[in-house]
PDBQT receptor file of N, H, CA, C and O in Angstrom, charges set to zero:
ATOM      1  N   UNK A   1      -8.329  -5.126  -3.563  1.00  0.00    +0.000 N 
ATOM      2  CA  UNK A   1      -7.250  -6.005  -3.173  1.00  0.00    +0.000 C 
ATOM      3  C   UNK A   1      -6.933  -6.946  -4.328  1.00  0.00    +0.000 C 
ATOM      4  O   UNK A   1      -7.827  -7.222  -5.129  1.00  0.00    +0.000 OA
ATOM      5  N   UNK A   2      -5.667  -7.471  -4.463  1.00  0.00    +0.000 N 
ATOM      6  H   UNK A   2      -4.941  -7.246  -3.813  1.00  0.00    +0.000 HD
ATOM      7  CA  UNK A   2      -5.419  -8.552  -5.427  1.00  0.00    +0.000 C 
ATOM      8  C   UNK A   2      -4.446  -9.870  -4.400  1.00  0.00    +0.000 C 
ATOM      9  O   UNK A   2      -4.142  -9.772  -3.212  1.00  0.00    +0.000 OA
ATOM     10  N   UNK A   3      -4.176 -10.899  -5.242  1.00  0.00    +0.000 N 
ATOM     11  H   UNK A   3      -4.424 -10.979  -6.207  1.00  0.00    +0.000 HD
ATOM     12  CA  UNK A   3      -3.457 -11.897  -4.992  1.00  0.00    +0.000 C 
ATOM     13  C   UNK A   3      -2.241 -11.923  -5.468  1.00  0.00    +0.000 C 
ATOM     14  O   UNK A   3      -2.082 -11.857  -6.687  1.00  0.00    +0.000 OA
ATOM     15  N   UNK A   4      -1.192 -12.019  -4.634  1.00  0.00    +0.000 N 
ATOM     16  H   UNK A   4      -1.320 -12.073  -3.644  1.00  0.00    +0.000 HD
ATOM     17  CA  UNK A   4       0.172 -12.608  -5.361  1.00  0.00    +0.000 C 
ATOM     18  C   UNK A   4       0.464 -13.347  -4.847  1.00  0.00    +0.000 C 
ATOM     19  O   UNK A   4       0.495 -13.296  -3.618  1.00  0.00    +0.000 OA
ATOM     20  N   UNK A   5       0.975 -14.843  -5.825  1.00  0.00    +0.000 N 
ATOM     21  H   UNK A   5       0.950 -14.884  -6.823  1.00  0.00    +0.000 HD
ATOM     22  CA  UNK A   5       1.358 -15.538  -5.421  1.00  0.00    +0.000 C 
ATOM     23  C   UNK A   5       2.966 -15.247  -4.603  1.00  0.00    +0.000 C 
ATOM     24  O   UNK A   5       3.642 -14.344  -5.095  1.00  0.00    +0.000 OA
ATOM     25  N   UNK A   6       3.586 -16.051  -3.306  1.00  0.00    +0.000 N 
ATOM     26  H   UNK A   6       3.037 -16.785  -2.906  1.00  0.00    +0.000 HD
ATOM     27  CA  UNK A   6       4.218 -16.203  -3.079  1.00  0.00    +0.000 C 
ATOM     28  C   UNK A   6       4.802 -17.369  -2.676  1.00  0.00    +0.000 C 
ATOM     29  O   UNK A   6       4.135 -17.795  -1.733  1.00  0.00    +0.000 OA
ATOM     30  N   UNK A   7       6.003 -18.329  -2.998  1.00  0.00    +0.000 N 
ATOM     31  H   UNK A   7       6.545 -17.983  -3.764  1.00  0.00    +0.000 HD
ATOM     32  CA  UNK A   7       6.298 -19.656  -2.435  1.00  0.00    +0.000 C 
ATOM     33  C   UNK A   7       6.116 -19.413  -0.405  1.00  0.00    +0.000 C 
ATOM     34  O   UNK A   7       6.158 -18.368   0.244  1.00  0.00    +0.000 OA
ATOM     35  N   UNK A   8       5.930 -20.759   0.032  1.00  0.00    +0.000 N 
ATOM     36  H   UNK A   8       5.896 -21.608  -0.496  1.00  0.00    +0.000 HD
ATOM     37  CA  UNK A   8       6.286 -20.727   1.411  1.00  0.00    +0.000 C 
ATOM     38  C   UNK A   8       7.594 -20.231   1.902  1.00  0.00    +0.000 C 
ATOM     39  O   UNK A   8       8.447 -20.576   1.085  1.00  0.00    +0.000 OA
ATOM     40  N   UNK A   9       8.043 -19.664   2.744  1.00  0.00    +0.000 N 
ATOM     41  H   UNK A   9       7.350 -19.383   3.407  1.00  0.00    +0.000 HD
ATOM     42  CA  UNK A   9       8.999 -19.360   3.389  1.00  0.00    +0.000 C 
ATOM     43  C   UNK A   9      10.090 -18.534   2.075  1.00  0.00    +0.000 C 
ATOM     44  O   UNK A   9      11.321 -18.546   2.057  1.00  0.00    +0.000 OA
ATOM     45  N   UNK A  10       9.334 -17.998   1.266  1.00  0.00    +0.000 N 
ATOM     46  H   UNK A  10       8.335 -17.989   1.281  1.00  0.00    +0.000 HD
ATOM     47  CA  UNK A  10      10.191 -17.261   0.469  1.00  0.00    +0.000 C 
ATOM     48  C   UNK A  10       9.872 -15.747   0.525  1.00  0.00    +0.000 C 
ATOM     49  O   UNK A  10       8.716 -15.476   0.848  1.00  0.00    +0.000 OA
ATOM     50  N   UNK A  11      10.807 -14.598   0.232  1.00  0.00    +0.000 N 
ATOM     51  H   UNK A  11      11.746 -14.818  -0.031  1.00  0.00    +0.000 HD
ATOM     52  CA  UNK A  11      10.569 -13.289  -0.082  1.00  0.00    +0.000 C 
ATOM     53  C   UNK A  11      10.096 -12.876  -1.211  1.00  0.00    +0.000 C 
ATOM     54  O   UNK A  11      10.057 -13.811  -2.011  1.00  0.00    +0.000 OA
ATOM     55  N   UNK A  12       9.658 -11.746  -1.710  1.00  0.00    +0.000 N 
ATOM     56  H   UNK A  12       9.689 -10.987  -1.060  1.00  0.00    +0.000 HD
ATOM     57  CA  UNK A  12       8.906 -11.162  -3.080  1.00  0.00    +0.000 C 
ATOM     58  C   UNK A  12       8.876  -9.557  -2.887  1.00  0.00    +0.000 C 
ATOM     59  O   UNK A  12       7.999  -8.927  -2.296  1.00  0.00    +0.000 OA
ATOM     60  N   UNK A  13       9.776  -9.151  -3.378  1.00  0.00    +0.000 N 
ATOM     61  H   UNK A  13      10.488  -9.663  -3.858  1.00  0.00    +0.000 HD
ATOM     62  CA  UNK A  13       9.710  -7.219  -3.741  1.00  0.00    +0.000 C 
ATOM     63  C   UNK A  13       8.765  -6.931  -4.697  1.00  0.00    +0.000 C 
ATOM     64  O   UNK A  13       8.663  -7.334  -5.856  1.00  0.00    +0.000 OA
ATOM     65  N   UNK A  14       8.416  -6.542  -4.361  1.00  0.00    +0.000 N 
ATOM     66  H   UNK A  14       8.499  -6.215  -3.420  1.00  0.00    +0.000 HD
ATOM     67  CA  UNK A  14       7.041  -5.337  -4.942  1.00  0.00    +0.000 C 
ATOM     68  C   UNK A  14       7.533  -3.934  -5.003  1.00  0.00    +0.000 C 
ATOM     69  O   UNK A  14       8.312  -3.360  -4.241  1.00  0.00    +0.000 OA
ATOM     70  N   UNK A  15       6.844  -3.444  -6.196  1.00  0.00    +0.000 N 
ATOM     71  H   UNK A  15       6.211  -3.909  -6.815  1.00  0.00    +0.000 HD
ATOM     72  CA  UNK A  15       6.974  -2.031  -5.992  1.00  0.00    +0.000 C 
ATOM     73  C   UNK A  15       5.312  -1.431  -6.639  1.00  0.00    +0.000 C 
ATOM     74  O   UNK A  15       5.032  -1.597  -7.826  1.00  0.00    +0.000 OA
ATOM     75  N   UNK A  16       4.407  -0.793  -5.734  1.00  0.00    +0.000 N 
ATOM     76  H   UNK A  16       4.635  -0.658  -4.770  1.00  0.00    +0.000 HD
ATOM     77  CA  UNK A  16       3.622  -0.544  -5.755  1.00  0.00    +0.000 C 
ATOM     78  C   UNK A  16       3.305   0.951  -5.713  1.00  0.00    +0.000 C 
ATOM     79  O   UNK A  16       3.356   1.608  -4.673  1.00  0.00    +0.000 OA
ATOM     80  N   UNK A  17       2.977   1.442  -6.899  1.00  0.00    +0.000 N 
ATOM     81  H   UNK A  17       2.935   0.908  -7.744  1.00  0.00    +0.000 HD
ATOM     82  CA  UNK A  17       3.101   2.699  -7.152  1.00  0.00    +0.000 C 
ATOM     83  C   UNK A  17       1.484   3.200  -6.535  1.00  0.00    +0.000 C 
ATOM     84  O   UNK A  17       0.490   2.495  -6.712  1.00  0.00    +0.000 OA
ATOM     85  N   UNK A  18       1.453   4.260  -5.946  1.00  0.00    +0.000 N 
ATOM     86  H   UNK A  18       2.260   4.833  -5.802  1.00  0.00    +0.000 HD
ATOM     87  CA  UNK A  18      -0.387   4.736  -5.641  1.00  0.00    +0.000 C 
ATOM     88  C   UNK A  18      -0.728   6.087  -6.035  1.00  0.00    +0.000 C 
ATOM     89  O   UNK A  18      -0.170   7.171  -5.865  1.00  0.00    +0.000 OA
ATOM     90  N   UNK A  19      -1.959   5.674  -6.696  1.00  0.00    +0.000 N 
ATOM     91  H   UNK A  19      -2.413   4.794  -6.835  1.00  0.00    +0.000 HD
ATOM     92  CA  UNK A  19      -2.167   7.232  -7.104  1.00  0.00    +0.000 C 
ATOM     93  C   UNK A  19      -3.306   8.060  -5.821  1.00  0.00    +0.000 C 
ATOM     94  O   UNK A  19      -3.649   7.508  -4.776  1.00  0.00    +0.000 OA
ATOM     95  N   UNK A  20      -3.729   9.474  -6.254  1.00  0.00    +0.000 N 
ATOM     96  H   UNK A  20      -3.450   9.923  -7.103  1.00  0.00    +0.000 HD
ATOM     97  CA  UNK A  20      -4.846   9.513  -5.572  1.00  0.00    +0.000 C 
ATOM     98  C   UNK A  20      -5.473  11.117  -6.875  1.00  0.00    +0.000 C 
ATOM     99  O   UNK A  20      -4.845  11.875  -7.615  1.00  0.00    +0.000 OA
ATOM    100  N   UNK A  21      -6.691  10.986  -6.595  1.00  0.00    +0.000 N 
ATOM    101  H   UNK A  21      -7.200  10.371  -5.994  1.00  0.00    +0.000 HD
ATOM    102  CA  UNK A  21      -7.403  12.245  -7.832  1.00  0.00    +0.000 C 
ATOM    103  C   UNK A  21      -7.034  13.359  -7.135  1.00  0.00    +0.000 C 
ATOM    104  O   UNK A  21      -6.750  13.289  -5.940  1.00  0.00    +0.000 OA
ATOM    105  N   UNK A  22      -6.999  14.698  -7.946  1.00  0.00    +0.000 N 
ATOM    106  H   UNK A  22      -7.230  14.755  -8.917  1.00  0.00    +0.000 HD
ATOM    107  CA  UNK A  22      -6.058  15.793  -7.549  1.00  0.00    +0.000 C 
ATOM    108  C   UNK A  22      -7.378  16.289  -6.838  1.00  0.00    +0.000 C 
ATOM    109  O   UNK A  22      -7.034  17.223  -6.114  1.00  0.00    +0.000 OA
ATOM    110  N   UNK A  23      -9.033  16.032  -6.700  1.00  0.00    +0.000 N 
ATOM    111  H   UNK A  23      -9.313  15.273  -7.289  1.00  0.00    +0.000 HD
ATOM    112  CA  UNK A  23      -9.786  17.009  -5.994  1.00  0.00    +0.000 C 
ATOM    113  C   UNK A  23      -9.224  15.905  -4.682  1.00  0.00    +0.000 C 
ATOM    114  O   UNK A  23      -8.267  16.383  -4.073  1.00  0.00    +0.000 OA
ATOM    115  N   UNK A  24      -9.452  15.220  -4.433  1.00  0.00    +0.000 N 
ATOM    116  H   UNK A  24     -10.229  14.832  -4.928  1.00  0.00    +0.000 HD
ATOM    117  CA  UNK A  24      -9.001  14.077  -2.934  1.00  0.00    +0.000 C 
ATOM    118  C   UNK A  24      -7.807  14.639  -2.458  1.00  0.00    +0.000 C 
ATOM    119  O   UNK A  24      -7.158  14.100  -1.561  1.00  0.00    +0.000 OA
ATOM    120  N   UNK A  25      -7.477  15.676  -2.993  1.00  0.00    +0.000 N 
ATOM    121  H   UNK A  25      -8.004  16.115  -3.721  1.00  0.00    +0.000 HD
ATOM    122  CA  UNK A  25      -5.588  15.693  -2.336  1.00  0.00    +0.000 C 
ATOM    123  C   UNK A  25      -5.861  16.833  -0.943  1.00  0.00    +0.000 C 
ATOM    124  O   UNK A  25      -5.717  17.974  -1.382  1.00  0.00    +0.000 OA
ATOM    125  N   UNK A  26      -6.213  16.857   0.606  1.00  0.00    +0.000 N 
ATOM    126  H   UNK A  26      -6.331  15.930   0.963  1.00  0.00    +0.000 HD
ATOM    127  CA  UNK A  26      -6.549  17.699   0.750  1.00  0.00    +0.000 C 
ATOM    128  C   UNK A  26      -5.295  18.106   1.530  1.00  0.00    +0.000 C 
ATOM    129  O   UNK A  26      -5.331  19.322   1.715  1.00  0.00    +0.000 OA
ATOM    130  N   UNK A  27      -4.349  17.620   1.984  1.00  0.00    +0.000 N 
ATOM    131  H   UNK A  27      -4.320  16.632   1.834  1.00  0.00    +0.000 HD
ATOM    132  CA  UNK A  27      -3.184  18.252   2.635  1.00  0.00    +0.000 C 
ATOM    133  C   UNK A  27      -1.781  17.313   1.672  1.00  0.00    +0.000 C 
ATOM    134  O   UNK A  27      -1.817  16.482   0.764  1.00  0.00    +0.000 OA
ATOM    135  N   UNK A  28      -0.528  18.048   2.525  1.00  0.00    +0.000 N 
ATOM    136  H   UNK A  28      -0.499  18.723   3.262  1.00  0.00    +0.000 HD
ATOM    137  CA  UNK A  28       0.697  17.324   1.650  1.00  0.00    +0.000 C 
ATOM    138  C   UNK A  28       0.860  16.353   1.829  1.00  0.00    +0.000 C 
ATOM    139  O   UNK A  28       1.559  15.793   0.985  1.00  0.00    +0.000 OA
ATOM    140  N   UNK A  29       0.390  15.558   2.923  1.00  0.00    +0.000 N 
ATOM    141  H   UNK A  29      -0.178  16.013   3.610  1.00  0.00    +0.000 HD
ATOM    142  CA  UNK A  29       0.362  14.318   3.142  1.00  0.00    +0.000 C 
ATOM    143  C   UNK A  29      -0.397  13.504   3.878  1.00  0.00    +0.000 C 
ATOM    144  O   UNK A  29      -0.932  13.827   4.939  1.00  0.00    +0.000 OA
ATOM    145  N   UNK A  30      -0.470  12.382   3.322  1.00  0.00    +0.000 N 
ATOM    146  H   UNK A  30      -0.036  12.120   2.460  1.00  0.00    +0.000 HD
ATOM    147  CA  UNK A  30      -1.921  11.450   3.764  1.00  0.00    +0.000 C 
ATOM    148  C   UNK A  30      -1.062  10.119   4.125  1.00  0.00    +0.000 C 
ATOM    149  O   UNK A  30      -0.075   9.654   3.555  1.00  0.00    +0.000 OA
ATOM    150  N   UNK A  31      -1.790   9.656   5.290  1.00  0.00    +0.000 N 
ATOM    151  H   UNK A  31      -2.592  10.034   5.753  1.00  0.00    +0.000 HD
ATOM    152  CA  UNK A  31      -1.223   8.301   5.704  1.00  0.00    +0.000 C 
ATOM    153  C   UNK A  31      -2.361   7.573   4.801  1.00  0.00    +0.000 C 
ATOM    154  O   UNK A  31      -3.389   8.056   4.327  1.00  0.00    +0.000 OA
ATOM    155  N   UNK A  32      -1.728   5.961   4.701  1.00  0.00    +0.000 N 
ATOM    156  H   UNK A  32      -0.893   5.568   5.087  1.00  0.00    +0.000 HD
ATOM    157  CA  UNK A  32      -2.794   4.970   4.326  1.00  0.00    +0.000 C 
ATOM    158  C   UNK A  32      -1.801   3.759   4.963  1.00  0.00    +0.000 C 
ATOM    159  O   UNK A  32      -0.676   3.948   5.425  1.00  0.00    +0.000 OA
ATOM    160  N   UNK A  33      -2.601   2.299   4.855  1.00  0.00    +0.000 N 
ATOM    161  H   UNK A  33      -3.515   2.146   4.480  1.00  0.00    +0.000 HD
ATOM    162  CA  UNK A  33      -1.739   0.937   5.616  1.00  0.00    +0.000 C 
ATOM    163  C   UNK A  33      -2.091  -0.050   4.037  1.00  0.00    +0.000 C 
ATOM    164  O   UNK A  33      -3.065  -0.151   3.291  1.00  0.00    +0.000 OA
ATOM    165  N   UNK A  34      -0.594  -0.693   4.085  1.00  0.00    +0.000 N 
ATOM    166  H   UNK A  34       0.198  -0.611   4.690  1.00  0.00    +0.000 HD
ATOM    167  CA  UNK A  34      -0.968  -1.886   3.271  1.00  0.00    +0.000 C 
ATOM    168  C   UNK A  34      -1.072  -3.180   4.249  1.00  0.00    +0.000 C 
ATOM    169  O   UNK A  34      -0.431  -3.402   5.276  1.00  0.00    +0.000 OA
ATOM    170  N   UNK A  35      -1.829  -3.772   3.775  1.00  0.00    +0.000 N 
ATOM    171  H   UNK A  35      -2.350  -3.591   2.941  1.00  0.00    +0.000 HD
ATOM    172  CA  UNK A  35      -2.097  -5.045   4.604  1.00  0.00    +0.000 C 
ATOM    173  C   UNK A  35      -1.748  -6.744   3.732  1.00  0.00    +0.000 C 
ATOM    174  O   UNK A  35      -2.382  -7.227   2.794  1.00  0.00    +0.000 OA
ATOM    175  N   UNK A  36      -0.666  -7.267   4.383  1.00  0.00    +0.000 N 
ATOM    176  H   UNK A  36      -0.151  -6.874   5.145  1.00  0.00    +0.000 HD
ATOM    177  CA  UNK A  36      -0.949  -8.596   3.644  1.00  0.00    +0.000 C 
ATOM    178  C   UNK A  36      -1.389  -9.732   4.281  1.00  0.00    +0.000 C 
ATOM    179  O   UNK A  36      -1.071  -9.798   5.469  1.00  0.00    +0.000 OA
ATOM    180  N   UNK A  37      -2.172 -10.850   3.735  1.00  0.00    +0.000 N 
ATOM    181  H   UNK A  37      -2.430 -10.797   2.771  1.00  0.00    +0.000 HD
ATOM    182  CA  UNK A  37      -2.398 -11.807   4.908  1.00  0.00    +0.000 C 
ATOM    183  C   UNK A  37      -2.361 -12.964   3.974  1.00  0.00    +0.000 C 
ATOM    184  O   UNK A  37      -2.879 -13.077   2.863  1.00  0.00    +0.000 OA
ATOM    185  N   UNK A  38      -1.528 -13.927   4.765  1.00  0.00    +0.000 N 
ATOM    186  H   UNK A  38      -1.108 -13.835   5.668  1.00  0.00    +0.000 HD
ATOM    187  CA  UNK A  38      -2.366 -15.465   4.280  1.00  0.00    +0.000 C 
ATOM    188  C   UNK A  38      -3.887 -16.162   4.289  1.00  0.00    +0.000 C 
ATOM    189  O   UNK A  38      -4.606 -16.530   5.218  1.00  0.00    +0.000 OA
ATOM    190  N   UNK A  39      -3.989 -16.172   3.401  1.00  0.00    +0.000 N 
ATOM    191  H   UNK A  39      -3.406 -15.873   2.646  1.00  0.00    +0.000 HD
ATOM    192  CA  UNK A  39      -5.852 -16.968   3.649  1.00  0.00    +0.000 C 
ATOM    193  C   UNK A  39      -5.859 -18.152   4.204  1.00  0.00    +0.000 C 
ATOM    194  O   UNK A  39      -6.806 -18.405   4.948  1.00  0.00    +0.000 OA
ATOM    195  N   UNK A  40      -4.704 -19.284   3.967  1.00  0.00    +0.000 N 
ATOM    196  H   UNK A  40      -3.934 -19.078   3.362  1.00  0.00    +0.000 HD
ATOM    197  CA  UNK A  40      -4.445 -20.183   4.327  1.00  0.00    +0.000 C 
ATOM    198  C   UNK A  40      -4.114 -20.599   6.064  1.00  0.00    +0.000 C 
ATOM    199  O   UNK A  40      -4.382 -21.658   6.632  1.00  0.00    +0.000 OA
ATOM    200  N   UNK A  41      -3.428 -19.330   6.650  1.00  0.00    +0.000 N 
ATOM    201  H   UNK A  41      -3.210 -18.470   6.189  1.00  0.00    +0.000 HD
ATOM    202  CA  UNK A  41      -3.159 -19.739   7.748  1.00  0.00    +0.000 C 
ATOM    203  C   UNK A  41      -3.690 -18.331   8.425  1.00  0.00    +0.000 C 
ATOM    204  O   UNK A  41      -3.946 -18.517   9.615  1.00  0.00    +0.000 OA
ATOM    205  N   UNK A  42      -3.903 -17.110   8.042  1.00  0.00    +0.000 N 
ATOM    206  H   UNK A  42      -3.696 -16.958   7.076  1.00  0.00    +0.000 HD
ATOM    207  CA  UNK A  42      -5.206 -16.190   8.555  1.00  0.00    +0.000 C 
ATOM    208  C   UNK A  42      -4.066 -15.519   9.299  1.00  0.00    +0.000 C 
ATOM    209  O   UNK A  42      -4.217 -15.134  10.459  1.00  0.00    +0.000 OA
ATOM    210  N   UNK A  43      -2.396 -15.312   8.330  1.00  0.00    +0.000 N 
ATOM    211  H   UNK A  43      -2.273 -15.624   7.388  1.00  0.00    +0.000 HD
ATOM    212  CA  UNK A  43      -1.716 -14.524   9.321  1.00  0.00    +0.000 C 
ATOM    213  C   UNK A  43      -1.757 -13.175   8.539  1.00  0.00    +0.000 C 
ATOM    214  O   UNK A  43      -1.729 -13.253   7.311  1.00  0.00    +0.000 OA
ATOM    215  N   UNK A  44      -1.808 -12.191   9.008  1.00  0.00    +0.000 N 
ATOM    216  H   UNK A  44      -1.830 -12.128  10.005  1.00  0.00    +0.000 HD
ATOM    217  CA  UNK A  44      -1.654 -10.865   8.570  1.00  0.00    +0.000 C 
ATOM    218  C   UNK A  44      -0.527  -9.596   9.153  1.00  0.00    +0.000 C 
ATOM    219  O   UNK A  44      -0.123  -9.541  10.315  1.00  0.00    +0.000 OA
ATOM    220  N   UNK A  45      -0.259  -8.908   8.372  1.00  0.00    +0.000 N 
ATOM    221  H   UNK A  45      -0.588  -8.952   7.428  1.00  0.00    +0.000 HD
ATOM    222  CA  UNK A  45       0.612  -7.745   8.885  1.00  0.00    +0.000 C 
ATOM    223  C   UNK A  45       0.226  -6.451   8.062  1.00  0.00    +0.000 C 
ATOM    224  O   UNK A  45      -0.410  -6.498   7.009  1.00  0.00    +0.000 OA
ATOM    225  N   UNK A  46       0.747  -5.125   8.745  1.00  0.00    +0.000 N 
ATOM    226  H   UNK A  46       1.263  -5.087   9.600  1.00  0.00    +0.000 HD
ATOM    227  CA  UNK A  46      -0.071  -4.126   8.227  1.00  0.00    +0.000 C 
ATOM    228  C   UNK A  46       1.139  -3.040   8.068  1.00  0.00    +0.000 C 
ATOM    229  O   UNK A  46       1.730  -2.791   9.119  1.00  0.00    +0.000 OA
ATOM    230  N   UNK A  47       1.550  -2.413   6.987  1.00  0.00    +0.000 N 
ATOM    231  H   UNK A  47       1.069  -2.615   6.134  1.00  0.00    +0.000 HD
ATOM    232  CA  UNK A  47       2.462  -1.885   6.898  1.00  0.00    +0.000 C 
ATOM    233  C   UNK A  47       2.019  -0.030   6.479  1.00  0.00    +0.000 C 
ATOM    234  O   UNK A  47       1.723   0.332   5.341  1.00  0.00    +0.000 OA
ATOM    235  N   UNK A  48       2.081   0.902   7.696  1.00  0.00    +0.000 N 
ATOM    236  H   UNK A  48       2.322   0.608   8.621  1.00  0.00    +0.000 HD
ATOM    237  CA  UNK A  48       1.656   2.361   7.551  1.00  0.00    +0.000 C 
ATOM    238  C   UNK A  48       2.491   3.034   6.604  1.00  0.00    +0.000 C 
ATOM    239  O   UNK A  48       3.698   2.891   6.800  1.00  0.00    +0.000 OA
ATOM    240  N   UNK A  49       2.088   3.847   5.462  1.00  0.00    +0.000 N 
ATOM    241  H   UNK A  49       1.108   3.963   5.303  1.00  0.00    +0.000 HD
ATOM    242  CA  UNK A  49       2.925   4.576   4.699  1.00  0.00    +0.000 C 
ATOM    243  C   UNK A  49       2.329   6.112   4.177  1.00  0.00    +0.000 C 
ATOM    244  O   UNK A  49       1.176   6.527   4.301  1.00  0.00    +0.000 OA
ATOM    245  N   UNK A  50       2.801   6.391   3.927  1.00  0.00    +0.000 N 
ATOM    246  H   UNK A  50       3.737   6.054   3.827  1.00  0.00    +0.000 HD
ATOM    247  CA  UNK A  50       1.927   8.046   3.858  1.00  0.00    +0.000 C 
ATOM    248  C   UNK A  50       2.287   8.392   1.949  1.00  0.00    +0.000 C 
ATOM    249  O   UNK A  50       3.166   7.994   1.186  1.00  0.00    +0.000 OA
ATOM    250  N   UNK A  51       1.507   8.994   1.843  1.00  0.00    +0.000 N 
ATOM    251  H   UNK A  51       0.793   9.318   2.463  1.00  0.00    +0.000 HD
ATOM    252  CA  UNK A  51       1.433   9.412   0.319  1.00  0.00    +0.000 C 
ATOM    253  C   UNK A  51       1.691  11.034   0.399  1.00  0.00    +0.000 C 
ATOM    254  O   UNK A  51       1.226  11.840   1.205  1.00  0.00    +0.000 OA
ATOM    255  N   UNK A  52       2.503  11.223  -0.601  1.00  0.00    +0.000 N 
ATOM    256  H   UNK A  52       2.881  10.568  -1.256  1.00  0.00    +0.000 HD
ATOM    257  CA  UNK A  52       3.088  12.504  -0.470  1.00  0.00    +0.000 C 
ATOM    258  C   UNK A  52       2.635  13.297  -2.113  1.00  0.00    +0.000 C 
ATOM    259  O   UNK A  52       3.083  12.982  -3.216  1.00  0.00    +0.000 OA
ATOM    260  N   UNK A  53       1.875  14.110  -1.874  1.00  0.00    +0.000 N 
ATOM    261  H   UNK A  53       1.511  14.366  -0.979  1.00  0.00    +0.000 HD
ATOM    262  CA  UNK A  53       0.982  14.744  -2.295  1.00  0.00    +0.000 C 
ATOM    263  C   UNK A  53       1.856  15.815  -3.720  1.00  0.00    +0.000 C 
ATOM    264  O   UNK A  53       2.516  16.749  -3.265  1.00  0.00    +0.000 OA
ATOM    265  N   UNK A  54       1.854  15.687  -5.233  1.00  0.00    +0.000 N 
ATOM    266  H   UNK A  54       1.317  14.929  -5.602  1.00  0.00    +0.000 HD
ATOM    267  CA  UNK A  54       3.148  16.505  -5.950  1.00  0.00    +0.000 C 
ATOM    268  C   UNK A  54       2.810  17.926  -5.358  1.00  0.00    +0.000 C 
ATOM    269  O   UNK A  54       1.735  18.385  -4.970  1.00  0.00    +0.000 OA
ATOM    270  N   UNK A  55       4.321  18.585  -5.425  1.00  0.00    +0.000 N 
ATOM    271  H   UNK A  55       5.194  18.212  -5.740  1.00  0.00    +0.000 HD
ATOM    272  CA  UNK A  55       3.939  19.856  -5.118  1.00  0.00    +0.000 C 
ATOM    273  C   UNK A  55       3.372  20.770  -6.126  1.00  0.00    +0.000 C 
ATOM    274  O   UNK A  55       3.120  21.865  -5.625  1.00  0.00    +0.000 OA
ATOM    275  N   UNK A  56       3.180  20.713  -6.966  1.00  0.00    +0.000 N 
ATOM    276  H   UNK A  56       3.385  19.823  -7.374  1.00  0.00    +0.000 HD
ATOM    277  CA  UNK A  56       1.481  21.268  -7.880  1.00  0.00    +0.000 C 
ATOM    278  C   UNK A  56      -0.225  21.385  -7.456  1.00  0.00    +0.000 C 
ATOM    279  O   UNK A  56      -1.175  22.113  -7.742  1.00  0.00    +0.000 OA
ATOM    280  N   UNK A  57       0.074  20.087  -6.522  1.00  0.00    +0.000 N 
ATOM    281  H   UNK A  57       0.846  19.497  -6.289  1.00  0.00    +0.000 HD
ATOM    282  CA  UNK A  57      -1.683  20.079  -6.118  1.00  0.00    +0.000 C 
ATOM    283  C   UNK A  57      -1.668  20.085  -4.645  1.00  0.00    +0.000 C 
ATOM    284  O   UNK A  57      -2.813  19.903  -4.231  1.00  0.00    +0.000 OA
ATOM    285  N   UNK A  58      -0.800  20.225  -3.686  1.00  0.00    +0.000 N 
ATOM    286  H   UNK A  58       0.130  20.373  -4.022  1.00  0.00    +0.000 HD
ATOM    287  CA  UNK A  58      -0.823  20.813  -2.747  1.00  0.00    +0.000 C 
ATOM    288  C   UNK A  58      -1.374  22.597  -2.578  1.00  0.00    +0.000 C 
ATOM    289  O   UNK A  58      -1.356  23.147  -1.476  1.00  0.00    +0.000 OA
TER     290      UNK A  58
């Protein structure tokens, strides 16, 4: 996990690229969740996204 800063009550785009090793690849697609939370006020949200596997190592 890392930290980004964000102001209060402001937005921040990210673009977060993910890899995974080609023996780990075992179908075309894999779910995973990003999770962000405040430490400060202990709010969190969890966002499901699936990783789509190149078609070479499928």
């Amino acid at each position: 996990s890392f930290a980004i800063p964000v102001e209060p009550d402001r937005l921040k785009t990210l673009k977060v690229f993910v890899r995974q090793p080609a023996d780990q690849i075992h179908a075309p697609a894999q779910t995973f969740k990003f999770r962000a939370e405040d430490k400060a006020s202990f709010e969190s949200n969890e966002y499901a996204a699936t990783f789509n596997a190149p078609e070479a190592a499928k």
